[in-house]
Residue frames relative to the residue before (quaternion, step in Angstrom):
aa qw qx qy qz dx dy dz
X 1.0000 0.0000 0.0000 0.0000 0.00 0.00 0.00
X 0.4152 -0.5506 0.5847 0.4273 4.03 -0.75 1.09
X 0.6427 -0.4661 0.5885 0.1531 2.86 -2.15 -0.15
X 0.4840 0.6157 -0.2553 0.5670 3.36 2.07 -0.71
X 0.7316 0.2914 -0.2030 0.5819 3.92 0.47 -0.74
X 0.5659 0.4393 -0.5450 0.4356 3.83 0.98 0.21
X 0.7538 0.4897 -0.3087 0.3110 3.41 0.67 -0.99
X 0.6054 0.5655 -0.2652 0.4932 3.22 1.28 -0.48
X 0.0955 -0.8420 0.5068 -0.1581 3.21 -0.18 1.58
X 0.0603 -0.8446 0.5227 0.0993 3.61 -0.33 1.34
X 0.3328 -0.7032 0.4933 0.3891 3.77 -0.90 -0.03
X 0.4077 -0.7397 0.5321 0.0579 3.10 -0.82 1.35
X 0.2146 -0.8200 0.4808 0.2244 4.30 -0.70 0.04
X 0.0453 -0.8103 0.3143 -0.4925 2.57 1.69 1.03
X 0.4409 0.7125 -0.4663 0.2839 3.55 -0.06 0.69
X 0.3491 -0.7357 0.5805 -0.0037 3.70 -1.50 1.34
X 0.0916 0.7503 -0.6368 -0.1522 3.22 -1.61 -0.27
X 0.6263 -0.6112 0.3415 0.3429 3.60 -1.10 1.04
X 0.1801 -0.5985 0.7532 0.2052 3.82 -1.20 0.66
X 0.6213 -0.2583 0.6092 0.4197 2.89 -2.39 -0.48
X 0.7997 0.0092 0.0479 0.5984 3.91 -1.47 1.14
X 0.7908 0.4199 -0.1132 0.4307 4.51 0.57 0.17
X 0.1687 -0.7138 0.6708 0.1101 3.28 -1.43 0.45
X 0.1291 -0.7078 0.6757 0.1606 3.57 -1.21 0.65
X 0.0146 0.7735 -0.6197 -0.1320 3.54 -0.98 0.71
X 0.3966 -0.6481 0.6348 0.1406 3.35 -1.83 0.24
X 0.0777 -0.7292 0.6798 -0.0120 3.33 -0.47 1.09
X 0.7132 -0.4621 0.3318 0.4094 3.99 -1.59 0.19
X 0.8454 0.2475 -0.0388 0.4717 3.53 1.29 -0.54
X 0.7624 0.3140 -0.0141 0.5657 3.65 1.86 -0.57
X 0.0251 -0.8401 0.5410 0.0300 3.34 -0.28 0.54
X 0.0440 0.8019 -0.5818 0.1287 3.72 -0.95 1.16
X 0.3830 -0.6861 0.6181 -0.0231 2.81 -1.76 1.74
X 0.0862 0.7310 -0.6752 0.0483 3.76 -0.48 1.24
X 0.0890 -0.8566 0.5054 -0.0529 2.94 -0.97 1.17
X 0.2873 -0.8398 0.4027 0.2235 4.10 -0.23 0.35
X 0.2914 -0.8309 0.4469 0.1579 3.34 -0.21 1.85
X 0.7240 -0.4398 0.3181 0.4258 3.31 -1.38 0.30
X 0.6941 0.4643 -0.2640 0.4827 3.70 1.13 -0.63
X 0.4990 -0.7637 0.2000 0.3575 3.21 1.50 0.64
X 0.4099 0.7606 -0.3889 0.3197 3.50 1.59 0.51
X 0.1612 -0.8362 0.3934 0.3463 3.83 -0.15 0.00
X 0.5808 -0.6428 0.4821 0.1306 3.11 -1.15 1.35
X 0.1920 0.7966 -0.5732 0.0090 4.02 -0.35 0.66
X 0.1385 0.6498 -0.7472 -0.0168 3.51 -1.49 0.68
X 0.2068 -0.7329 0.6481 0.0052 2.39 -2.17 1.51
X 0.1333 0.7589 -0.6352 -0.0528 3.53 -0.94 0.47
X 0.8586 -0.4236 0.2270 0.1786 2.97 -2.02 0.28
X 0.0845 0.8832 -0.3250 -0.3273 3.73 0.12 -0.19
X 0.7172 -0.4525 0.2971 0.4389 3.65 -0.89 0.27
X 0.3902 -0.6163 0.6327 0.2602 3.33 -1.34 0.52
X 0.4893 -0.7671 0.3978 0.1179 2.52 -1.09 1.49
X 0.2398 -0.8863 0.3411 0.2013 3.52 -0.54 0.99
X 0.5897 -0.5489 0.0359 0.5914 3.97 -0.41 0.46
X 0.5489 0.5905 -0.4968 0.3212 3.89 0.72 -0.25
X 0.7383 0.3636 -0.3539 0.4444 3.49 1.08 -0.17
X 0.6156 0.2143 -0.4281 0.6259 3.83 0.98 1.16
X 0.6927 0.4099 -0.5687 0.1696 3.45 -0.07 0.81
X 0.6398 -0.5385 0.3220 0.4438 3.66 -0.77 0.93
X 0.8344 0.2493 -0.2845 0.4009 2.90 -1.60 0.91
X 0.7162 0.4629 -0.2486 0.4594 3.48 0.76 -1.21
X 0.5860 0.7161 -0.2011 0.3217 3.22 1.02 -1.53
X 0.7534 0.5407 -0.1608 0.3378 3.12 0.86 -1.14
X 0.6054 0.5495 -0.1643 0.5519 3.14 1.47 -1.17
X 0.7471 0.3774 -0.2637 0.4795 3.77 0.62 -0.49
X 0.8570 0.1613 -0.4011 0.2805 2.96 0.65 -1.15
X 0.2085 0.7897 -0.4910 0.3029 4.19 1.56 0.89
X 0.5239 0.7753 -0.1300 0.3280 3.07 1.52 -1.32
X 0.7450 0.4996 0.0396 0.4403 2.43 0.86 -2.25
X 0.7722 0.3498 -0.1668 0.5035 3.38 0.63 -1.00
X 0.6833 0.4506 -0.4052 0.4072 3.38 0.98 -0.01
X 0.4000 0.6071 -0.3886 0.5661 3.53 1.54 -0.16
X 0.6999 0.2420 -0.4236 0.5217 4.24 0.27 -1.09
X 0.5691 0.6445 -0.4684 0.2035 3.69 0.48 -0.82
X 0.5873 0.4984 -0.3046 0.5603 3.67 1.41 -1.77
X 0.7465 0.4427 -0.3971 0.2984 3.54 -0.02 -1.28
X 0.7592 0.4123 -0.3468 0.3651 3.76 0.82 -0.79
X 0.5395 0.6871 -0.3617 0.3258 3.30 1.43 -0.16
X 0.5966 0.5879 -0.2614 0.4798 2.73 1.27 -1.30
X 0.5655 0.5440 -0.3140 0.5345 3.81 0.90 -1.13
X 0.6842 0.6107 -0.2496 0.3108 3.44 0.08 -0.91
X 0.5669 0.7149 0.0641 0.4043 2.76 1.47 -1.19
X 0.7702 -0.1100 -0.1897 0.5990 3.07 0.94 -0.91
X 0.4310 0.6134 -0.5492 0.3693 3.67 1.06 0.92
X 0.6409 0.2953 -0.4697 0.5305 3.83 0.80 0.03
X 0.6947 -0.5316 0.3667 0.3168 3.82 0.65 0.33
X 0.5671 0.5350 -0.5696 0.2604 3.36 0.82 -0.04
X 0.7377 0.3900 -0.3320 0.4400 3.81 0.32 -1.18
X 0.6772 0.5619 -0.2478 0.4052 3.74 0.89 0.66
X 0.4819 0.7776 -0.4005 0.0514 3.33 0.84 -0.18
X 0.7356 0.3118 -0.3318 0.5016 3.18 1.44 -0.43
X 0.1747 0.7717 -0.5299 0.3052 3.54 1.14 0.70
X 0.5383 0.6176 -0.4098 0.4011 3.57 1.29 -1.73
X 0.6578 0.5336 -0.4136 0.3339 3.22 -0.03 -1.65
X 0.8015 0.4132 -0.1704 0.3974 3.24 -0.14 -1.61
X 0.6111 0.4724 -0.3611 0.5224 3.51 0.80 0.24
X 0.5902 0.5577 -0.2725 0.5161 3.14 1.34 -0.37
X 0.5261 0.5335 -0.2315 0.6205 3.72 1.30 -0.87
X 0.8536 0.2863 -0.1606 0.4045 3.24 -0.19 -1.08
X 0.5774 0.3136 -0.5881 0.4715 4.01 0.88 0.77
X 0.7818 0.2900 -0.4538 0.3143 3.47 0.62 -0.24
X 0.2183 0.6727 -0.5303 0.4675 3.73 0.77 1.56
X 0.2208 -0.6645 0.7081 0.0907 4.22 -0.45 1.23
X 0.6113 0.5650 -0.4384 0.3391 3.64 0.53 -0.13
X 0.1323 0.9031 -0.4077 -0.0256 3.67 0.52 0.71
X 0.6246 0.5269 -0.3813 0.4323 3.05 1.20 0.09
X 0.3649 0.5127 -0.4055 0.6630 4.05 1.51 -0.42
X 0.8769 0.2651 -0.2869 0.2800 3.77 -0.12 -0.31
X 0.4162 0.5450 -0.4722 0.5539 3.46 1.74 0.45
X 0.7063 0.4426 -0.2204 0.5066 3.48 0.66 -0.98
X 0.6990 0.3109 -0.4450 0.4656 3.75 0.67 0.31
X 0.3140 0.6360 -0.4353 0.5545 3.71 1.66 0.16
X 0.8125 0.4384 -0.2406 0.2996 3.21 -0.08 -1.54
X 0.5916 0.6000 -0.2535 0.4751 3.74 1.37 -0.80
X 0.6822 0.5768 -0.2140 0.3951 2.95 1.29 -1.29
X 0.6583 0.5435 -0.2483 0.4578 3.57 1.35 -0.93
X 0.5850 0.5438 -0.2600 0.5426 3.24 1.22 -0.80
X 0.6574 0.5783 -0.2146 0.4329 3.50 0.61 -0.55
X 0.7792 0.2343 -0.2283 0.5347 2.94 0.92 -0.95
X 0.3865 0.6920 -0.4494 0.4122 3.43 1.08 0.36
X 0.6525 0.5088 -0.2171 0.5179 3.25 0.90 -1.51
X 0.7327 0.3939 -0.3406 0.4381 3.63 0.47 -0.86
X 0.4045 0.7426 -0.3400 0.4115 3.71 1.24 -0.57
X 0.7482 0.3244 -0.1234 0.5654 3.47 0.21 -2.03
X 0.7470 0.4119 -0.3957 0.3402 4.19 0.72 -0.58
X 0.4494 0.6368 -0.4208 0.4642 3.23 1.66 -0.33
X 0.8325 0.2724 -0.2310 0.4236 3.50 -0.10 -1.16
X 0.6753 0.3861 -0.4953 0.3868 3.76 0.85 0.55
X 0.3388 0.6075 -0.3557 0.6242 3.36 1.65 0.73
X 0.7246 0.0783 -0.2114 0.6512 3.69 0.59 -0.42
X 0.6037 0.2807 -0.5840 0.4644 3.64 -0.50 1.11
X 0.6288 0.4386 -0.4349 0.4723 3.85 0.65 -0.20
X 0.6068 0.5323 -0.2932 0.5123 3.31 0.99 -0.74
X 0.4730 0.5414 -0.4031 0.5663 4.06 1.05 -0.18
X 0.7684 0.4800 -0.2682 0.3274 2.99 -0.22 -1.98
X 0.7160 0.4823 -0.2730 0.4246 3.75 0.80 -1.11
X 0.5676 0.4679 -0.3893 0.5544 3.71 0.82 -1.28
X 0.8338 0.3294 -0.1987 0.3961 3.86 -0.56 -1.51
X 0.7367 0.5068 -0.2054 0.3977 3.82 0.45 -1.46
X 0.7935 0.3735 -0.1374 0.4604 3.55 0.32 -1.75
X 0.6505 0.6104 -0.2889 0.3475 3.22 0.33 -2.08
X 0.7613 0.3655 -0.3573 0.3989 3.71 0.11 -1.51
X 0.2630 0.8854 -0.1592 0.3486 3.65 1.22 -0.64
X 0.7479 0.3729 -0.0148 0.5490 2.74 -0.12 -2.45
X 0.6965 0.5911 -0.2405 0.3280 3.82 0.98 -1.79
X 0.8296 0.3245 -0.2085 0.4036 3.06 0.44 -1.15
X 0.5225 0.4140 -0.5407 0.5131 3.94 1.21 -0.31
X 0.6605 0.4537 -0.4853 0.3497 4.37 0.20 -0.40
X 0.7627 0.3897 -0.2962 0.4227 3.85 1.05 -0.01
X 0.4056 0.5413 -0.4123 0.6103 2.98 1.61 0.58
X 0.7431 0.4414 -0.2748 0.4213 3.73 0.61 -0.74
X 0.5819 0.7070 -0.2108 0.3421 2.82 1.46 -0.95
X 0.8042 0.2401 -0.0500 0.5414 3.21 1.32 -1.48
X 0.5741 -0.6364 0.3816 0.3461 3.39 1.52 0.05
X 0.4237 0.6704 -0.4605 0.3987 3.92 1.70 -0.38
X 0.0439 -0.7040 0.7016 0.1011 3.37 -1.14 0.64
X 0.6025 0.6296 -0.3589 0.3344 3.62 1.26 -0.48
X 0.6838 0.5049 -0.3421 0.4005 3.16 1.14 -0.72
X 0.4454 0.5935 -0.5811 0.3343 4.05 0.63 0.39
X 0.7627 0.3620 -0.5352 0.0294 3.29 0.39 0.61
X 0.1860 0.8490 -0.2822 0.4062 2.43 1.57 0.94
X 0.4283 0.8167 -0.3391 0.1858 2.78 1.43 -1.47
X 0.6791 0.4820 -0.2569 0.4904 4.09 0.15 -0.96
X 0.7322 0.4771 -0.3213 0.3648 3.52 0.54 -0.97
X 0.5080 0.7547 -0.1703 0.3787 3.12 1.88 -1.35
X 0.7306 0.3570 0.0074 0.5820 3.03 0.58 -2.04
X 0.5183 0.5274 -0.4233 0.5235 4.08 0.64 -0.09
X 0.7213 0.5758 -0.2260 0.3117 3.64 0.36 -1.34
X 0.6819 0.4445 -0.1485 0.5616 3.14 1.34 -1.71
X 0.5178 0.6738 -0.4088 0.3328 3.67 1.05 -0.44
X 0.6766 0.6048 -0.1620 0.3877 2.85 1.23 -1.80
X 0.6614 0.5441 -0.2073 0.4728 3.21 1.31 -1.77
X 0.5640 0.5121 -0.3738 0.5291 3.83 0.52 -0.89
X 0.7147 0.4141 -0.3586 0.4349 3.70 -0.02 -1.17
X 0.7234 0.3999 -0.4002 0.3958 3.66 0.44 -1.18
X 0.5961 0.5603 -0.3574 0.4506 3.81 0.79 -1.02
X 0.5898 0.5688 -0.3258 0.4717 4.00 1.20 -0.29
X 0.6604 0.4309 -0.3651 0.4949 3.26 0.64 -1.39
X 0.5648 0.6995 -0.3849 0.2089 3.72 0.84 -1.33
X 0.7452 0.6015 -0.0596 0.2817 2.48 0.91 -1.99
X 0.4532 0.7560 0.0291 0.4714 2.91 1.54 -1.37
X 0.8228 0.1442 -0.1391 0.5319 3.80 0.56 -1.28
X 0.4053 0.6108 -0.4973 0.4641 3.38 1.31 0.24
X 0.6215 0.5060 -0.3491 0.4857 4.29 0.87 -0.79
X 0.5585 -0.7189 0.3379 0.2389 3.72 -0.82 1.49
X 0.6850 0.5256 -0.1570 0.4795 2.98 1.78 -0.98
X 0.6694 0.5093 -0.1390 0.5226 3.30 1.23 -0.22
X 0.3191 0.7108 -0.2025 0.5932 3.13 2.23 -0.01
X 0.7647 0.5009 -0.0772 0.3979 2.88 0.72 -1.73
X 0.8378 0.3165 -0.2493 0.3684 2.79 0.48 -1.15
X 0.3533 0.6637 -0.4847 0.4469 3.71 1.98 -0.71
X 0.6320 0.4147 -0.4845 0.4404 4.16 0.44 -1.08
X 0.7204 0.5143 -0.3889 0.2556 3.48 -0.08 -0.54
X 0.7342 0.4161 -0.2417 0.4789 3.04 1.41 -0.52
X 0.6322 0.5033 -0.4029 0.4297 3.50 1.34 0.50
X 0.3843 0.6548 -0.4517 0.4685 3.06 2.56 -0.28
X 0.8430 0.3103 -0.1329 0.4188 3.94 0.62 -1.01
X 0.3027 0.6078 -0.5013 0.5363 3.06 1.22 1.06
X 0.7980 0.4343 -0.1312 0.3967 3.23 0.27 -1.85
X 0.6470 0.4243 -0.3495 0.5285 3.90 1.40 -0.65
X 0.5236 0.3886 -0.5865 0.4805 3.93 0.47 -0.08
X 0.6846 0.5063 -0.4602 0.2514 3.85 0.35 -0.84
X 0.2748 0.6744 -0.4424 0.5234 3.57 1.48 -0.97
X 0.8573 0.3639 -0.2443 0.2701 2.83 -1.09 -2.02
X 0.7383 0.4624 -0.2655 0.4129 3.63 0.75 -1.19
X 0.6403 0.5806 -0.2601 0.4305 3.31 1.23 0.04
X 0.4273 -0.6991 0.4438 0.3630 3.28 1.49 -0.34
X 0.4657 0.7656 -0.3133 0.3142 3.36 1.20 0.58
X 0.5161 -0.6270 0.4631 0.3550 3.37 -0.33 0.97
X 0.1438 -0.8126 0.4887 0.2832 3.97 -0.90 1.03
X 0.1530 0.5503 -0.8021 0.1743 3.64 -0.76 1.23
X 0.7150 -0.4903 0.4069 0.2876 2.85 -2.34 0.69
X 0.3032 0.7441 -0.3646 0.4706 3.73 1.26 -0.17
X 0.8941 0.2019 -0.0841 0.3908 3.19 -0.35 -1.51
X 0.7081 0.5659 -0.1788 0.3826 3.26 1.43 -0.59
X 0.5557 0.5725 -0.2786 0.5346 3.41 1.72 -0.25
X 0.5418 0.4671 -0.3588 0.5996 3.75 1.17 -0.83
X 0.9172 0.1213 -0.3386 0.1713 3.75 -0.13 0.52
X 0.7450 -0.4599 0.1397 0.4625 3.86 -1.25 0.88
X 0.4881 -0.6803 0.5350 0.1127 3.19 -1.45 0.75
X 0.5526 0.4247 -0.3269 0.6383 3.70 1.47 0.12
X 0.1542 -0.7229 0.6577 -0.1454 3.09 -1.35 1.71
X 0.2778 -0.7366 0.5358 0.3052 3.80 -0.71 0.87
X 0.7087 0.3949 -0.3793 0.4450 3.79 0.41 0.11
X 0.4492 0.7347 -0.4247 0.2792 3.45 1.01 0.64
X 0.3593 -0.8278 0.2251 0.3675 3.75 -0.49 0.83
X 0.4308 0.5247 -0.6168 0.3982 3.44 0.78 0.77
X 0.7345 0.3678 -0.3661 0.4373 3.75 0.62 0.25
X 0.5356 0.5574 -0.4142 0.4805 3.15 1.28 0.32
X 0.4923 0.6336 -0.3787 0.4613 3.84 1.50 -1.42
X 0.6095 0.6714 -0.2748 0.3196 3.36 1.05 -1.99
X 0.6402 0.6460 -0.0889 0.4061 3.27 0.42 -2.07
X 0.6801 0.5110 -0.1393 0.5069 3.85 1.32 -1.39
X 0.4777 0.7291 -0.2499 0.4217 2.80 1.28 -0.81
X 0.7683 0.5000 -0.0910 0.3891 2.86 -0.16 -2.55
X 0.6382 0.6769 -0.2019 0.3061 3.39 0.75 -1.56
X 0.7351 0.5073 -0.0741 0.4436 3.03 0.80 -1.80
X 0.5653 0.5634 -0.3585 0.4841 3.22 1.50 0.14
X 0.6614 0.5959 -0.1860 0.4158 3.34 1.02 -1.21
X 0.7146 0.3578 -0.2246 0.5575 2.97 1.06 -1.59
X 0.8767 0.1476 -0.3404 0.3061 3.90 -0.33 -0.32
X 0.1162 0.8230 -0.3861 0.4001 3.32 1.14 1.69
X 0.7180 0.2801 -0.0344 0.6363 2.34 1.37 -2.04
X 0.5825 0.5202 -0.4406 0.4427 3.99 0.38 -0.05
X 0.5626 -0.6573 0.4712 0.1718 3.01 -0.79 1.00
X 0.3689 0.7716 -0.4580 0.2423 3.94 1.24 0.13
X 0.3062 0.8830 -0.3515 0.0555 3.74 -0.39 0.51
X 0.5992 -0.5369 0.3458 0.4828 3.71 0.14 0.58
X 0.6495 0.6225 -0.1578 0.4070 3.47 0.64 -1.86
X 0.6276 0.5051 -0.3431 0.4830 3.71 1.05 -1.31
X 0.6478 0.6959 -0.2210 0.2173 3.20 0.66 -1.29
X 0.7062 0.6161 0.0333 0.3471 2.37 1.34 -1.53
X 0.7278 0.4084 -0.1383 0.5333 2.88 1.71 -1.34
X 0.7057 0.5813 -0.1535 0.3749 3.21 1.20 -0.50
X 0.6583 0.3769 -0.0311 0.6508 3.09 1.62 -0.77
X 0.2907 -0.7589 0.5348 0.2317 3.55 0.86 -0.53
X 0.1978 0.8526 -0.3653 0.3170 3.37 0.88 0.90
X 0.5064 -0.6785 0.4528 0.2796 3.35 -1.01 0.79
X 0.7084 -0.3098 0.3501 0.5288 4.21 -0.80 0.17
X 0.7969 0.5203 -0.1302 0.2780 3.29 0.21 -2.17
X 0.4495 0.7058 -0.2062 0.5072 3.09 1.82 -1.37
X 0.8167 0.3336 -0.1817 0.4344 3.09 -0.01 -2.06
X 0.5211 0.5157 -0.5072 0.4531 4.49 0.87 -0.86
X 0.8839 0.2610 -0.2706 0.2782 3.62 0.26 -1.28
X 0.4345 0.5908 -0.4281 0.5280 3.53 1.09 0.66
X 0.6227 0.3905 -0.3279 0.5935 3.44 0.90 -0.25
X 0.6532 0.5263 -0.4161 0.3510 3.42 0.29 -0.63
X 0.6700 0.5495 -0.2504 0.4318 3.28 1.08 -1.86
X 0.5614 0.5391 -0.3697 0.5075 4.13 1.40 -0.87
X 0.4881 0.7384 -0.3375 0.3204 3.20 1.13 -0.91
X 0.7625 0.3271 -0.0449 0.5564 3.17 0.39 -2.24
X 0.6183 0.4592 -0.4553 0.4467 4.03 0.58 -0.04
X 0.6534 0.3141 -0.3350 0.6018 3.96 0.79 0.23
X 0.3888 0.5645 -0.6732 0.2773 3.86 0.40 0.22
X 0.6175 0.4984 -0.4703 0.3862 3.73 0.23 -1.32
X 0.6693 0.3960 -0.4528 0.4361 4.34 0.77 -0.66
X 0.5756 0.5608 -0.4220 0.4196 3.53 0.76 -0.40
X 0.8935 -0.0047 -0.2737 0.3560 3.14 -0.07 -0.87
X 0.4119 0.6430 -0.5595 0.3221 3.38 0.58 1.32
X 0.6626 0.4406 -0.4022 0.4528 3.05 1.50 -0.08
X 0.5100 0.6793 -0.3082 0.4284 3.24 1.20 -0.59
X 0.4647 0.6379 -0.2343 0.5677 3.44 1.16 -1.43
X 0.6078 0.3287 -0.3059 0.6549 4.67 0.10 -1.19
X 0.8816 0.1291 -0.3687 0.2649 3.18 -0.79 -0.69
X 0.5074 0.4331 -0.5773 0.4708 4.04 0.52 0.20
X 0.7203 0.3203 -0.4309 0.4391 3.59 -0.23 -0.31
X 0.3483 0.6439 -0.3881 0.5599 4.20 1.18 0.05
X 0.7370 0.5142 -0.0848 0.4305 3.28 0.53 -1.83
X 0.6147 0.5516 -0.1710 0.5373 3.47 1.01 -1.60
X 0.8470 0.3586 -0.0815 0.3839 3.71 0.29 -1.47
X 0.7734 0.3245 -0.1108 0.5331 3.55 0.84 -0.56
X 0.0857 0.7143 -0.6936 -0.0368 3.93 -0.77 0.45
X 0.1474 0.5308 -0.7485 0.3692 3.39 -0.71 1.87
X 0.8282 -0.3363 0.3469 0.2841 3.21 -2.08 0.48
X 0.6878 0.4963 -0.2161 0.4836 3.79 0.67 -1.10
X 0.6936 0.3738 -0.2659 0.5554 3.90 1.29 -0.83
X 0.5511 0.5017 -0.4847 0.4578 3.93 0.97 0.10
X 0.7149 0.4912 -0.2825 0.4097 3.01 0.53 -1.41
X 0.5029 0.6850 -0.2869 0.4422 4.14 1.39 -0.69
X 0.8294 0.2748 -0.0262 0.4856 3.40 0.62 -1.90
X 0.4814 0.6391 -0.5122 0.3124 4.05 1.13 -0.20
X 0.6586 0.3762 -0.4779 0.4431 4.09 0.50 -0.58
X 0.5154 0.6694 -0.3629 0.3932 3.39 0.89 -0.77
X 0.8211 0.2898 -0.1588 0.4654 3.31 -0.10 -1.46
X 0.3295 0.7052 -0.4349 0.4528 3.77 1.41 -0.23
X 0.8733 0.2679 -0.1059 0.3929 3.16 0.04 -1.70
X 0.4145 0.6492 -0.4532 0.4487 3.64 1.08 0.01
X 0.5484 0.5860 -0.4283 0.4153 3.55 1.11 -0.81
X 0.6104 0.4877 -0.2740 0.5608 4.19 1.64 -0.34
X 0.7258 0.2667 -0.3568 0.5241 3.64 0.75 -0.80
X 0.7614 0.3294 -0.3312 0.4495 3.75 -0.37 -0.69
X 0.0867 -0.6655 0.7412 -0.0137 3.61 -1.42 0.54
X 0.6882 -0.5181 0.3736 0.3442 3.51 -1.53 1.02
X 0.3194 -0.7921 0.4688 0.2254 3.71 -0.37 0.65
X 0.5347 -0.6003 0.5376 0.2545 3.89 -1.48 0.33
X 0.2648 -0.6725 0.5547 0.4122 3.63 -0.11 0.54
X 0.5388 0.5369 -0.5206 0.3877 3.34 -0.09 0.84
X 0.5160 0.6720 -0.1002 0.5216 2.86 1.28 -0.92
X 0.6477 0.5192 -0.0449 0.5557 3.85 0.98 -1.78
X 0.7030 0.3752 -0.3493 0.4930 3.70 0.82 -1.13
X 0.6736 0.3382 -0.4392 0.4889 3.96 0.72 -0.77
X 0.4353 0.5939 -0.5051 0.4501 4.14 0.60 0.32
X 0.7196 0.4770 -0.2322 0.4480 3.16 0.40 -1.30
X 0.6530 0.5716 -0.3180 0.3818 3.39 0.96 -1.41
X 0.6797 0.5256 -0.1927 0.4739 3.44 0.81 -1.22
X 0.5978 0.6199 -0.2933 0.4151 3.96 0.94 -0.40
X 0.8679 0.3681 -0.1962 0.2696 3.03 0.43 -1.46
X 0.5161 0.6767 -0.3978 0.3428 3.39 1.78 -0.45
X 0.7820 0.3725 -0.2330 0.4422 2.95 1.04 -1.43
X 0.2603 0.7022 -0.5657 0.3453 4.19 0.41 0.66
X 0.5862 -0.5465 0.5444 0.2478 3.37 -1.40 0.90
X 0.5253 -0.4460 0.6136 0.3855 3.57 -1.51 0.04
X 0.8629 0.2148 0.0144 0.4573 3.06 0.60 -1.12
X 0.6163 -0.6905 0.3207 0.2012 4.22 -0.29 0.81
X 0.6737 0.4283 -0.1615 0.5802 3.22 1.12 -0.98
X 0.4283 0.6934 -0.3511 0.4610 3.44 1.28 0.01
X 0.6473 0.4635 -0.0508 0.6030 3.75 1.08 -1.48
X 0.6077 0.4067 -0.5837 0.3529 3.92 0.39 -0.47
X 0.6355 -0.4598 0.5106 0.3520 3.39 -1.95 0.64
């Protein structure tokens, strides 16, 4: 390969996210889950993906659905992921072990079948457990903080501040998570995986042949990644309910409301303008993604900062299920994949 097509780096839409023991990528037309089985083989499934319809390319709108969207396949393949590299399964073996030497094969389609359903149910309660668990850490919590240091000191002047206040600590709470977070062995793990599929879109965007070779020699921090996108939500949400008029105090006066009243009425205004947040947030990562000029460094540096917490140097083990998970989902054709 010249040195002319290495340097020439294209951005690709092309984009992954990090399983348990696995990488899931997205390609323009295929999407694939490679995962690494306990017998150290790697597990891949590909399927088709949906044409996109027009709410998922118009501005502003786009963003909000299709965040949605991808965080739904993201939970569901994790969860899948999960028990295909054996962790959420170990004593599953056993019972698989029981149940081939059972002639009763129909009692054992029907305890399959319960079992899917189940874990469906536990699926959809899991992930409304982790969005309540958002809302409180990022939404309430700062909230709760900043009306107890107002009380605390008796300041009523400082609310207008109030957004900057509650923005800051957002930020601070999230980073002190991620922290927290890569310190867990498992969560280690899985951060490598996501610097394993960082570092193959770069490959790929490089015109680089994917072997573990070519794919280790580059940076694990990616401006279109979604810890710089969470980031980015952040930042926003400062700007934007700065300028809205949304405030505990209004509430208060207007309604004759108690404090508590007036925090969770703000909050609830709060969560009715996320969908503008992260649609805007949503333009300017793909800005970020597509363009490298002064305005997109200065965009992606906290971002890619804090990636230095989500992504960790990968295991070329680690790289081969990256790789695995890439190549399925590539065009026929290249120009297909540019951003």
């Amino acid at each position: 390969m010249s040195e002319k097509k290495k340097d020439t780096a294209i951005k690709t839409k092309v984009g992954g996210q990090a399983l348990i023991e696995g990488v899931m990528m997205l390609g323009p037309d295929k999407g694939c889950m490679a995962v690494r089985q306990p017998d150290r083989e790697i597990y891949t499934e590909v399927w088709e993906r949906k044409k996109p319809k027009w709410y998922n390319k118009a501005p502003f709108i786009r963003g909000c659905i299709n965040f949605v969207s991808q965080m739904a396949d993201g939970y569901k393949y994790l969860m899948k992921s999960g028990e295909i590299s054996g962790m959420f399964d170990e004593e599953e073996e056993e019972k698989d072990k029981k149940k081939s030497q059972n002639p009763e094969k129909s009692e054992k389609k029907d305890k399959e079948e319960k079992t899917s359903v189940l874990d469906g149910m536990l699926m959809v309660i899991s992930m409304i457990l982790g969005i309540g668990l958002a809302v409180g850490l990022f939404v309430m919590l700062p909230t709760f903080i900043f009306t107890g240091i107002q009380y605390l000191f008796g300041d009523t002047d400082i609310s207008a501040f109030r957004s900057l206040v509650e923005g800051v600590l957002k930020i601070a709470i999230f980073i002190f998570y991620l922290w927290l977070t890569s310190k867990m062995k498992t969560m280690k793990r899985l951060y490598q995986y996501h610097g394993a599929e960082h570092k193959t879109i770069f490959c790929y965007e490089h015109g680089e042949e994917l072997t573990v070779e070519n794919v280790r020699k580059y940076k694990r921090f990616h401006p279109r990644c979604g810890t710089s996108f969470i980031f980015l939500t952040l930042a926003i949400s400062i700007l934007v309910y700065t300028l809205l008029p949304i405030n505990s105090e209004l509430f208060m006066n207007t309604f004759g409301v108690s404090q508590f009243i007036g925090d969770l009425l703000r909050i609830c205004c709060k969560i009715i303008f996320l969908p503008l947040v992260v649609g805007i947030s949503y333009e300017l990562i793909k800005i970020a993604g597509g363009c490298d000029n002064v305005f997109t460094k200065i965009l992606s540096a906290p971002g890619l900062a804090i990636q230095r917490l989500t992504t960790k140097e990968p295991e070329d083990e680690m790289i081969e299920v990256a790789i695995a998970s890439m190549k399925p989902v590539l065009p026929d054709r290249p120009e297909d994949a540019l951003w």
